[in-house]
C-alpha positions as CSV (number, residue, x, y, z in Angstrom):
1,X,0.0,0.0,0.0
2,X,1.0,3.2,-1.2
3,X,0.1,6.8,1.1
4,X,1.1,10.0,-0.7
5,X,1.6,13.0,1.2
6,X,1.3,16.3,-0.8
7,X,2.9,20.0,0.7
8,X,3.4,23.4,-0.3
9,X,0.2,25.2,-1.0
10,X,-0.9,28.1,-0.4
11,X,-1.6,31.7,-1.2
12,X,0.5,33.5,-3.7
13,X,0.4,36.6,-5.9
14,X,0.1,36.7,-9.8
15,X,3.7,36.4,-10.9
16,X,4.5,34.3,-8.0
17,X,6.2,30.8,-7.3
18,X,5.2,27.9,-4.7
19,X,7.2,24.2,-4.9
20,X,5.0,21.3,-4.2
21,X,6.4,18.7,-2.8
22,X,4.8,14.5,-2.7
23,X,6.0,12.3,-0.4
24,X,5.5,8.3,-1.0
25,X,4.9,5.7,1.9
26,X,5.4,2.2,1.0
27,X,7.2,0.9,-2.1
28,X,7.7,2.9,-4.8
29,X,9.5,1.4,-7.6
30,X,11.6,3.6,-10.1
31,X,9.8,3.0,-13.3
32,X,6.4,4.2,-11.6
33,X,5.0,7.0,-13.1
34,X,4.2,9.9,-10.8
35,X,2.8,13.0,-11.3
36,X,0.4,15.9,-10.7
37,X,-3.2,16.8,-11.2
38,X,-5.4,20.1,-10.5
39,X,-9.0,20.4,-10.0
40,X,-10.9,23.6,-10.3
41,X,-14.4,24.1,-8.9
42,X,-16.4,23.2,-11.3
43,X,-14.0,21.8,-13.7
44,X,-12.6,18.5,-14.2
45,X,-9.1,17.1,-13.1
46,X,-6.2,17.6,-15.8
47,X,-3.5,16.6,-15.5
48,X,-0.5,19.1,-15.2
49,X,2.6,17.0,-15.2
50,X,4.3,13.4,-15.0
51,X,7.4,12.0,-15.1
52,X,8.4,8.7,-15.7
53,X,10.9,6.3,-14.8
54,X,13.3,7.0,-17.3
55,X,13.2,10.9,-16.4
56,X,11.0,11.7,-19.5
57,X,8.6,14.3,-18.7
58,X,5.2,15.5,-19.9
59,X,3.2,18.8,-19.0
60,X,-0.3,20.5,-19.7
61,X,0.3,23.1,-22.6
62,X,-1.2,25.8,-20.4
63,X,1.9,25.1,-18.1
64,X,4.9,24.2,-20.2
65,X,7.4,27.3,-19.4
66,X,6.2,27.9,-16.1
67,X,6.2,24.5,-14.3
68,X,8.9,21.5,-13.8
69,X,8.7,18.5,-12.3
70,X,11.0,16.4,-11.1
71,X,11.3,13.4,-8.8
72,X,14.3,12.3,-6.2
73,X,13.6,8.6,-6.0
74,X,16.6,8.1,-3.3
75,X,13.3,9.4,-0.8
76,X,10.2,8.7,-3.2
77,X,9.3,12.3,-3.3
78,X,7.8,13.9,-6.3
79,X,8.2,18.1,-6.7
80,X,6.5,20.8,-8.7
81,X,8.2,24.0,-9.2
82,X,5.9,26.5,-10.4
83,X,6.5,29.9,-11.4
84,X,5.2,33.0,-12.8
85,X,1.6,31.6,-11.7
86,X,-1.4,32.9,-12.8
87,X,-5.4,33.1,-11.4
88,X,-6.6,30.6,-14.1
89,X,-3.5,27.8,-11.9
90,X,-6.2,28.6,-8.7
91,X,-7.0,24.9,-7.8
92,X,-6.3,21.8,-5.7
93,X,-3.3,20.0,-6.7
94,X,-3.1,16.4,-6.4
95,X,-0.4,13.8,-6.7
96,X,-0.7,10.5,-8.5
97,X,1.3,7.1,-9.0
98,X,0.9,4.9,-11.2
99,X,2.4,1.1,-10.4
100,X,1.4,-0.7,-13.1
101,X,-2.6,-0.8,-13.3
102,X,-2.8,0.4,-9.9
103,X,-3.2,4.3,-9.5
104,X,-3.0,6.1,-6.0
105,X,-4.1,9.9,-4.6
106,X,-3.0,12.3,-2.7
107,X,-5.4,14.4,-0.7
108,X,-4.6,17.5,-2.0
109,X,-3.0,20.7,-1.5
110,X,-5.0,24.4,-2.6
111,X,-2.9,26.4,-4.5
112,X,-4.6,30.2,-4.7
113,X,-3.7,32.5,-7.0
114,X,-4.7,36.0,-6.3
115,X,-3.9,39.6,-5.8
């Protein structure tokens, strides 16, 4: 069993930067795919960015510039650095692994956006 731990929300201006951080409980294996997700109110959950065992990385369009994400698998954490953030990136961020066809969730972490 995996438990996922998510930190580093919070409030943050228009222009500003916040690093999410993901811890992982439990065995994690290096060619796991982990990642993030956001959910607005009243939207549905998108996917922002993953990266998979072999370091390869994929991100939203609406964040590729802004965002990196990267993962230290010595202390199976997942991190996403974000910069230059905008309103529209006001949402909950969750994290996600993927082992195989099993998938888990973080609760979440509110990253607010706002002047």
């Amino acid at each position: 069993q995996v438990q996922l731990v998510e930190s580093g929300g919070g409030l943050v201006q228009p222009g500003g930067s916040l690093r999410l951080s993901c811890a992982a409980s439990g065995t994690i294996f290096n060619g796991d795919v982990m990642g993030w997700y956001r959910q607005a109110p009243g939207k549905q959950r998108e996917l922002v960015a993953n990266v998979l065992g072999t370091g390869r990385t994929n991100y939203a369009d609406s964040v590729k510039g802004r965002f990196t994400i990267s993962r230290d698998n010595a202390v199976n954490t997942v991190y996403l650095e974000m910069n230059n953030l905008k309103p529209e990136d006001t949402a909950v961020y969750l994290c996600n692994v993927r082992d195989g066809p099993t998938v888990y969730w973080g609760q979440g972490t509110q990253v607010t956006v706002s002047s």
